[in-house]
ZADO-1210 file (C-alpha; in nm, 4 decimals, padded with zeros to 6 digits):
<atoms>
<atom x="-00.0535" y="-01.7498" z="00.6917" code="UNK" pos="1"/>
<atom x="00.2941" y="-01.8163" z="00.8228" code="UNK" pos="2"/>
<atom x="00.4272" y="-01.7915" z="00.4616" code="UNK" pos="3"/>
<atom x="00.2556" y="-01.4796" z="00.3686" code="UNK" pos="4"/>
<atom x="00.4288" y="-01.3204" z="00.7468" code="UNK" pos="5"/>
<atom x="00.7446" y="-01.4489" z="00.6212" code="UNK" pos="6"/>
<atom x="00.7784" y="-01.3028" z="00.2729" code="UNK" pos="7"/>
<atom x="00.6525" y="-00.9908" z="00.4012" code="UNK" pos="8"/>
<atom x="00.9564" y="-01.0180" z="00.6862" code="UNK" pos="9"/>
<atom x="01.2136" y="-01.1121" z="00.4307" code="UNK" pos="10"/>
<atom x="01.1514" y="-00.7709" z="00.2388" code="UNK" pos="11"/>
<atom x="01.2047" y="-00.5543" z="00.5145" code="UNK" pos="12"/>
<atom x="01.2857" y="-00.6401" z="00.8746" code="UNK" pos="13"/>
<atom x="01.1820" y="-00.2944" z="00.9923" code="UNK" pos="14"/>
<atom x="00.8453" y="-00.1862" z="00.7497" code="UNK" pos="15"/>
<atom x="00.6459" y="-00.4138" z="00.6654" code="UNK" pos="16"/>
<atom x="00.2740" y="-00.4481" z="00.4284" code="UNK" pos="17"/>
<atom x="00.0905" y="-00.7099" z="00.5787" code="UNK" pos="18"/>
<atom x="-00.1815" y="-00.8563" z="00.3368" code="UNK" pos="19"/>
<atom x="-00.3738" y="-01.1168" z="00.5791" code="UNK" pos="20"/>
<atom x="-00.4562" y="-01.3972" z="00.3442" code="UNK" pos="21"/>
<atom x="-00.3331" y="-01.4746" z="-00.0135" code="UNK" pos="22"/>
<atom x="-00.6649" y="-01.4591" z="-00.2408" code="UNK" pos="23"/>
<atom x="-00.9528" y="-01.2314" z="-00.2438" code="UNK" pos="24"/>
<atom x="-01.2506" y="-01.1864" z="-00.4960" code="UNK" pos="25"/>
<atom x="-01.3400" y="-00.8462" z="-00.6926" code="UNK" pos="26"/>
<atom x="-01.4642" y="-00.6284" z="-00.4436" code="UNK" pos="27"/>
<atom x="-01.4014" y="-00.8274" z="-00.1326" code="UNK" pos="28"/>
<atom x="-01.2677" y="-00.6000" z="00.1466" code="UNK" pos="29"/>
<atom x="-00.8595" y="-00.6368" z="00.1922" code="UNK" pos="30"/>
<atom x="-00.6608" y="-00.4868" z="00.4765" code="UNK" pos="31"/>
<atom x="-00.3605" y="-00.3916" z="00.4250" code="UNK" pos="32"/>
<atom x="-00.1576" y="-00.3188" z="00.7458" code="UNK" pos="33"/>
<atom x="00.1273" y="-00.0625" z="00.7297" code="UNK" pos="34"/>
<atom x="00.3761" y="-00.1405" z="01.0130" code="UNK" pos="35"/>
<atom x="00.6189" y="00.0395" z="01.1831" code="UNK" pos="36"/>
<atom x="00.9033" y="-00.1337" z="01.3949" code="UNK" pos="37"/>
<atom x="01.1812" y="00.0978" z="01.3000" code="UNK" pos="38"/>
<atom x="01.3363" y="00.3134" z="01.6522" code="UNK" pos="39"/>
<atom x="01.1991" y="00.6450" z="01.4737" code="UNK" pos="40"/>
<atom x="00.8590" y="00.7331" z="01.2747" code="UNK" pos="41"/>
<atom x="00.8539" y="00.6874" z="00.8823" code="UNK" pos="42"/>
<atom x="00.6657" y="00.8942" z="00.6706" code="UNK" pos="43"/>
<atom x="00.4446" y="00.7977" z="00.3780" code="UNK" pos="44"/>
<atom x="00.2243" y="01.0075" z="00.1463" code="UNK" pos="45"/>
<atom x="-00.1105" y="00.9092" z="00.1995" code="UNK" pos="46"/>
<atom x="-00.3788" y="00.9469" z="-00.1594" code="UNK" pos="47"/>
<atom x="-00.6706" y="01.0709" z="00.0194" code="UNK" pos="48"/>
<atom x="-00.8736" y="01.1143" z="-00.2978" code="UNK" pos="49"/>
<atom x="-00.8403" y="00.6997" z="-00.3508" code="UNK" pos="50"/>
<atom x="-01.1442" y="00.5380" z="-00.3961" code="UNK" pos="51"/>
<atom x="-01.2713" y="00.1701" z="-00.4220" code="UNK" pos="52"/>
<atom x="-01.5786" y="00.0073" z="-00.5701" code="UNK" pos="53"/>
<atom x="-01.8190" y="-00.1279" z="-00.3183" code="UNK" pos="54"/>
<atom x="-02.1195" y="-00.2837" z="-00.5294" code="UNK" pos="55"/>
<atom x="-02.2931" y="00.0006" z="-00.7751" code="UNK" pos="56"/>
<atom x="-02.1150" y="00.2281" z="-00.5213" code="UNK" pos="57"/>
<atom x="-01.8089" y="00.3708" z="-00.4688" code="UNK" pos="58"/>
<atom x="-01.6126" y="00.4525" z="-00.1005" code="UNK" pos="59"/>
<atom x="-01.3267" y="00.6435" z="00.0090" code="UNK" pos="60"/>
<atom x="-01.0564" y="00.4127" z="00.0732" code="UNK" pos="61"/>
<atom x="-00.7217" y="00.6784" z="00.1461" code="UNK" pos="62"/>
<atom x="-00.4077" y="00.4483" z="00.0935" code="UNK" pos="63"/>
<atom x="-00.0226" y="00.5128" z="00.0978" code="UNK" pos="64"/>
<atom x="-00.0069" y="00.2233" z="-00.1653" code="UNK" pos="65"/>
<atom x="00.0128" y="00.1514" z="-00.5180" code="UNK" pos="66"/>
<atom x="-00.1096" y="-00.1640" z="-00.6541" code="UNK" pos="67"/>
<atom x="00.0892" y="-00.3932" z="-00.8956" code="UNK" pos="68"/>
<atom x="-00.0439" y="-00.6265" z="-01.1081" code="UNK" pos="69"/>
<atom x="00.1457" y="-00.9222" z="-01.2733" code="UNK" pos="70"/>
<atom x="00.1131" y="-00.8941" z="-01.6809" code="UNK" pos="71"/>
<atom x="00.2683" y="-01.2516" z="-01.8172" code="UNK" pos="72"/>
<atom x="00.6083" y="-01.1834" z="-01.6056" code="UNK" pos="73"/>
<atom x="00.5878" y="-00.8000" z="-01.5966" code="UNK" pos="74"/>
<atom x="00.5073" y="-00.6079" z="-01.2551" code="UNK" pos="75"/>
<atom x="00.2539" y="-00.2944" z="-01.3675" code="UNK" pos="76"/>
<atom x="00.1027" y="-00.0229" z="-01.1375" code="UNK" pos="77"/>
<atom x="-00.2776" y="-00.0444" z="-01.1437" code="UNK" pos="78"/>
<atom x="-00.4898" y="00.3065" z="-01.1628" code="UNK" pos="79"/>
<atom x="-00.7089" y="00.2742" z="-00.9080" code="UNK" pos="80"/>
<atom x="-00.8236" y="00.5979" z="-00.8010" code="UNK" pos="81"/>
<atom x="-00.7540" y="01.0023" z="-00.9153" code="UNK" pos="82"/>
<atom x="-00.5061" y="01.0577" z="-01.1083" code="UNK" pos="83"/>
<atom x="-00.5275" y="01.4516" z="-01.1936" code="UNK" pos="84"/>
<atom x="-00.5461" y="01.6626" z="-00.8628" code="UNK" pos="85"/>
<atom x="-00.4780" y="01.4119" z="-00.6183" code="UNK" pos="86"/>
<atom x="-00.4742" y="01.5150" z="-00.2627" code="UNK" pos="87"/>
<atom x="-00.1469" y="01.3307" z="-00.1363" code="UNK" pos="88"/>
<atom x="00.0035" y="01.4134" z="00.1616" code="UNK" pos="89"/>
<atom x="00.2644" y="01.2944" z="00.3816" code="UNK" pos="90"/>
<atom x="00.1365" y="01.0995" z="00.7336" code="UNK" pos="91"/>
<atom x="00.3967" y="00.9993" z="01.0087" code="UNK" pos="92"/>
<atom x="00.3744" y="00.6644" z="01.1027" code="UNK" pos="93"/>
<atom x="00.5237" y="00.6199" z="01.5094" code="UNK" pos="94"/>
<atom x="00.7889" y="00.3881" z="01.6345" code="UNK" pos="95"/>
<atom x="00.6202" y="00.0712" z="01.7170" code="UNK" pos="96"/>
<atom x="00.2763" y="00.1797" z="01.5777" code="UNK" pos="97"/>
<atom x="00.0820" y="00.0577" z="01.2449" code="UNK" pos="98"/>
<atom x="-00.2264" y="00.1497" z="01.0463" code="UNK" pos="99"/>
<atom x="-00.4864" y="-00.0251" z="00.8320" code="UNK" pos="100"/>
<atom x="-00.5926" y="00.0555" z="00.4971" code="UNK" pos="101"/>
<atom x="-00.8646" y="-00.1575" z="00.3951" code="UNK" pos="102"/>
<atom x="-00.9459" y="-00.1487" z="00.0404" code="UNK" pos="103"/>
<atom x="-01.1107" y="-00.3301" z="-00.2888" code="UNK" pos="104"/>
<atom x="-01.0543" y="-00.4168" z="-00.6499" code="UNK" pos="105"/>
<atom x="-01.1996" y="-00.5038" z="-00.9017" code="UNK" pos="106"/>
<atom x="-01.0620" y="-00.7868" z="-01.1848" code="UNK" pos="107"/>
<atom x="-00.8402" y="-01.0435" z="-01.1311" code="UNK" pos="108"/>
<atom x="-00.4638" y="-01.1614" z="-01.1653" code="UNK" pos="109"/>
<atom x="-00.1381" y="-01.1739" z="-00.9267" code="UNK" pos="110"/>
<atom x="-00.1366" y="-00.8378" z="-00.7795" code="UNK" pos="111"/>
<atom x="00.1304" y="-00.7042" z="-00.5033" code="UNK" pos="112"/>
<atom x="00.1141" y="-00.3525" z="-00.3219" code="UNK" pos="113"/>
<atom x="00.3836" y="-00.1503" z="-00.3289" code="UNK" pos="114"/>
<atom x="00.4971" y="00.1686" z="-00.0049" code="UNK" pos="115"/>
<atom x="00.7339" y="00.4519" z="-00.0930" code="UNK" pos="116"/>
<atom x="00.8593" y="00.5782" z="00.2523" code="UNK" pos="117"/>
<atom x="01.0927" y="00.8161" z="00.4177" code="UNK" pos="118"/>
<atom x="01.2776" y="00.6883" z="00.7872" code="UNK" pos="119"/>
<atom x="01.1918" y="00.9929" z="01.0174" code="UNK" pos="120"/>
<atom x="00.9671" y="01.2690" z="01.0377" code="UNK" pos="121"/>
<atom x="00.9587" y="01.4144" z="00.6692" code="UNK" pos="122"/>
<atom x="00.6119" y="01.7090" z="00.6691" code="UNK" pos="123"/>
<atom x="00.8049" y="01.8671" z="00.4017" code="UNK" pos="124"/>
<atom x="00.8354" y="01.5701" z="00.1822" code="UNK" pos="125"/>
<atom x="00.6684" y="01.6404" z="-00.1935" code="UNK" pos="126"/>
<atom x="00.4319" y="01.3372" z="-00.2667" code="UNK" pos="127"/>
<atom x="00.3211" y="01.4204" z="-00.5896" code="UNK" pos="128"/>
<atom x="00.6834" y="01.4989" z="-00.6945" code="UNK" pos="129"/>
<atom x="01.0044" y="01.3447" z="-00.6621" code="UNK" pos="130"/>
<atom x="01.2077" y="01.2958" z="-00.3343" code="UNK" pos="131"/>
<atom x="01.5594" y="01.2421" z="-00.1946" code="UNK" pos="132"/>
<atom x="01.5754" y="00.9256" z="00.0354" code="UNK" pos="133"/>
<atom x="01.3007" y="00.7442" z="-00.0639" code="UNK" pos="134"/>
<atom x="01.3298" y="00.3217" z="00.0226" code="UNK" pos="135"/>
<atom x="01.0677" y="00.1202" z="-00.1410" code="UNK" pos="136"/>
<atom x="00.8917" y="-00.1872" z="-00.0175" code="UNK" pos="137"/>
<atom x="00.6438" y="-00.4787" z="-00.1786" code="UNK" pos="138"/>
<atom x="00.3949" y="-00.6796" z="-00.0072" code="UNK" pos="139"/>
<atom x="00.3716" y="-01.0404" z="-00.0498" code="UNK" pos="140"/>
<atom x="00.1475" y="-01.1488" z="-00.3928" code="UNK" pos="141"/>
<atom x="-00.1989" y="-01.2224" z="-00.3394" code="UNK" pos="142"/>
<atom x="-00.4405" y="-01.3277" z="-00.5804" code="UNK" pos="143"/>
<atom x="-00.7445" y="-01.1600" z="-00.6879" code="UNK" pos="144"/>
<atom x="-01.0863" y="-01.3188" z="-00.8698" code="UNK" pos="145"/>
</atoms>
């Protein structure tokens, strides 16, 4: 655990994705913690349409993040969710404060979750378009299967 907290420090002293342990199965429940110890808010564009597979079921699971999975050495974003006519929009996260957003996959492999994220209150950012100042961030790896 102390390893997974420290290569989630080393990538960002200030935001951090905090995946609690380092291997889940397919559909087992993972929450990811978005956290905030910058002096001002960040903002990140949250995909409310997202969706994860729970059994023969499916439940909303809205997420600022993209998952990454390792392909023999080469980091790929996973679709996991709506593509056309997402409903994206930006959230302010406070000073000091952090949210959850639990999720699940399916498969297996080496996967990592990357945040896009703007330092201060951004409403007017465009998250289904590009955007000035954006700083990027990875999780730790975890394992999945």
């Amino acid at each position: 655990m102390l390893e997974l907290l420290l290569l989630a420090t080393s990538l960002s002293a200030q935001v951090r994705v905090v995946i609690p342990k380092l291997h889940y199965q397919a559909q087992e429940q993972i929450p990811a913690q978005l956290e905030n110890h910058t002096s001002q808010p960040i903002t990140v564009c949250v995909q409310f349409g997202q969706w994860s597979p729970k059994g023969n079921t499916i439940e909303s699971t809205p997420s600022p993040f993209f998952v990454e999975r390792n392909d023999n050495g080469k980091w790929g974003i996973l679709l996991n969710g709506p593509d056309v006519g997402s409903n994206s929009q930006p959230v302010e996260v406070d000073s000091g404060k952090s949210l959850e957003f639990p999720f699940r996959l399916n498969g297996e492999g080496t996967l990592r979750l990357r945040l896009d994220y703007w330092i201060g209150t951004s409403p007017d950012v465009k998250c289904n378009g590009s955007a000035t100042g954006t700083k990027h961030l990875r999780s730790a790896t975890f394992t999945l299967g």
